[in-house]
C-alpha positions in Angstrom: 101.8 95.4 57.7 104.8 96.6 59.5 108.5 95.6 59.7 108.9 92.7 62.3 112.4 92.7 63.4 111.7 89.2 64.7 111.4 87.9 61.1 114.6 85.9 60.1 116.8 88.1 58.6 118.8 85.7 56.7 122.3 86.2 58.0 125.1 88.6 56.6 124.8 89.2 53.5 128.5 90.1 52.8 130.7 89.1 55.8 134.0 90.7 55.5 137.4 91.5 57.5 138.7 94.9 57.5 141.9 95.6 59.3 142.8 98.0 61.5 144.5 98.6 65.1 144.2 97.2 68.4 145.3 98.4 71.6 148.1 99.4 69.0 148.4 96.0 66.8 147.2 95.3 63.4 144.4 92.9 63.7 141.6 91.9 61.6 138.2 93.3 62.4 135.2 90.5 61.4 132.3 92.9 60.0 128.7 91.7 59.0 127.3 94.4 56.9 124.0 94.5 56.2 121.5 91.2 56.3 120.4 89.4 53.7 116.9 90.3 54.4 117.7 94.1 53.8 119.3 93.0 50.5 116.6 91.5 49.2 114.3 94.2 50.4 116.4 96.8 48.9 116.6 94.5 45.7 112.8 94.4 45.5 112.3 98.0 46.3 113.7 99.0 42.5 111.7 97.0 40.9 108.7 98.2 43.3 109.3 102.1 42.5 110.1 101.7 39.2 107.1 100.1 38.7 105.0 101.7 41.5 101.7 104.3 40.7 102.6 108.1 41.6 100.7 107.9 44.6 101.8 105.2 47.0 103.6 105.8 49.5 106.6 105.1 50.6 105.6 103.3 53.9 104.1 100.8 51.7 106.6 100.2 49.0 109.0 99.5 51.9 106.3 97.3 53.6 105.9 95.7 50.0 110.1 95.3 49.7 109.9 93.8 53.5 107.2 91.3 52.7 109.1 89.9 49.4 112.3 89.8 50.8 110.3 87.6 53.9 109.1 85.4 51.1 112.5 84.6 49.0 114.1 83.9 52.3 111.1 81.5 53.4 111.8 79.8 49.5 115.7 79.9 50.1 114.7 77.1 53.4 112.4 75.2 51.1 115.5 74.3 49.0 
């Protein structure tokens, strides 16, 4: 299994503002941070390694995070 960037990635998952200059005037600056895909991933990944036999790798605990994270978006469109 690898990581398919073509996978829905669920959107921002915490869209801010940050403020800051432009051509010398204070403006707001929309930012995305990271998707809601990578949450989840990163979400699944502790309970994955803390959970995970000494010898897997790291490749597949990340494949393992990627593939969950694909699932609770798929459930997130289901309700």
């Amino acid at each position: 299994m690898t990581h398919d960037t073509q996978n829905d990635d669920g959107g921002p998952a915490f869209p801010c503002e940050t403020y800051g200059l432009h051509n010398g005037k204070e403006t707001t600056i929309p930012t995305n941070g990271m998707t809601l895909r990578d949450w989840f991933a990163g979400q699944a990944m502790l309970g994955l390694v803390y959970n995970a036999p000494v010898d897997v790798t790291n490749a597949t605990l990340s494949e393992c995070a990627y593939s969950i994270a694909d699932a609770m978006l798929a459930a997130r469109k289901q309700h």
